[in-house]
N, C-alpha and C positions, 0 to 999 in steps of 0.2 A: 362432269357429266354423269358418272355413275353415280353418283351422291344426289343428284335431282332424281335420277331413274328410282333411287333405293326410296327414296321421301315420297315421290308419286305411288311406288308399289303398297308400301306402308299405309298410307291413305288408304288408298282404294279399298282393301281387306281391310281396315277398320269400319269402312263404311259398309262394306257387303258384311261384315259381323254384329255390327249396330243394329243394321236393317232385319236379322234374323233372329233377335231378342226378342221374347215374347216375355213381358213383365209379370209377375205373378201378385193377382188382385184376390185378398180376401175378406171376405163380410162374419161379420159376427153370426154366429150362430150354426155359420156353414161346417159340415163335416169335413177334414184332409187326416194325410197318411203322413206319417211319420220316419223317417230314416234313420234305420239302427244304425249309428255307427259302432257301437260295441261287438257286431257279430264278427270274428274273429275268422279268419284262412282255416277252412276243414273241420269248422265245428258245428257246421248245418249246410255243408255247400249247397242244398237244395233249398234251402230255406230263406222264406224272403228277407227282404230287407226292410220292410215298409211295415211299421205298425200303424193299430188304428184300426176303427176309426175314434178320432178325438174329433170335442166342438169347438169351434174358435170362441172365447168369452171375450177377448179385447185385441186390437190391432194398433201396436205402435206407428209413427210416423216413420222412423226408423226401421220397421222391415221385423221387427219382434211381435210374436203372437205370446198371447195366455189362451193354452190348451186347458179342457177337461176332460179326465176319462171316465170311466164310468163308475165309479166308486164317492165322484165329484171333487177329486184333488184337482188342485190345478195348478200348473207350472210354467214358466217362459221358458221361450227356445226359439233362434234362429227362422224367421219366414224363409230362408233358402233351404231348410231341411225338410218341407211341406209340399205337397202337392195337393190336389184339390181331389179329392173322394168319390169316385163318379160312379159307385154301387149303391146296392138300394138303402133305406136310412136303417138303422137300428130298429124303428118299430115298425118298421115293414118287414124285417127277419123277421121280429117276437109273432106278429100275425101268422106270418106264412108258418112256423113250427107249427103255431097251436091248429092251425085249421088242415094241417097234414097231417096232425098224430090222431090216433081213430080213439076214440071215446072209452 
């Protein structure tokens, strides 16, 4: 009897965790952020974790991006260390400097 109860509970919470997965889609060209895992306990505690922004140049089936940053190197690395960029693009920065600094 407990061994159906513990198989039922198992279940269930598999299903209510399935159901709360939100899959991560990304498109070529798109800007995401980056996760430092190098930043180490008390050597920037205030500091984020998130670099970026890098462009996506190619997306494997498998869940691997080819990042570029801005010097145009580009590297693979894990689509679960990514998240999608959702500030303004790089030439909307460059604009907005130049049309703030006064002449």
């Amino acid at each position: 009897m407990s061994y159906e109860n513990v198989k039922l509970y198992k279940e269930k919470t598999k299903r209510w965790h399935n159901a709360h997965i939100n899959p991560k889609v990304f498109k070529v060209g798109a800007l995401v952020l980056l996760y430092n895992l190098q930043l180490r306990l008390f050597l920037g505690k205030l500091k984020s974790r998130w670099n970026g922004p890098f462009k996506v140049k190619s997306v494997a089936e498998h869940g691997a991006l080819e990042l570029e940053n801005k010097p145009g190197e580009i590297f693979k690395v894990n689509g679960h260390r990514c998240k999608p960029y959702l500030g303004p693009s790089t030439d909307q920065m460059v604009e907005q400097i130049t049309l703030t600094t006064p002449p």
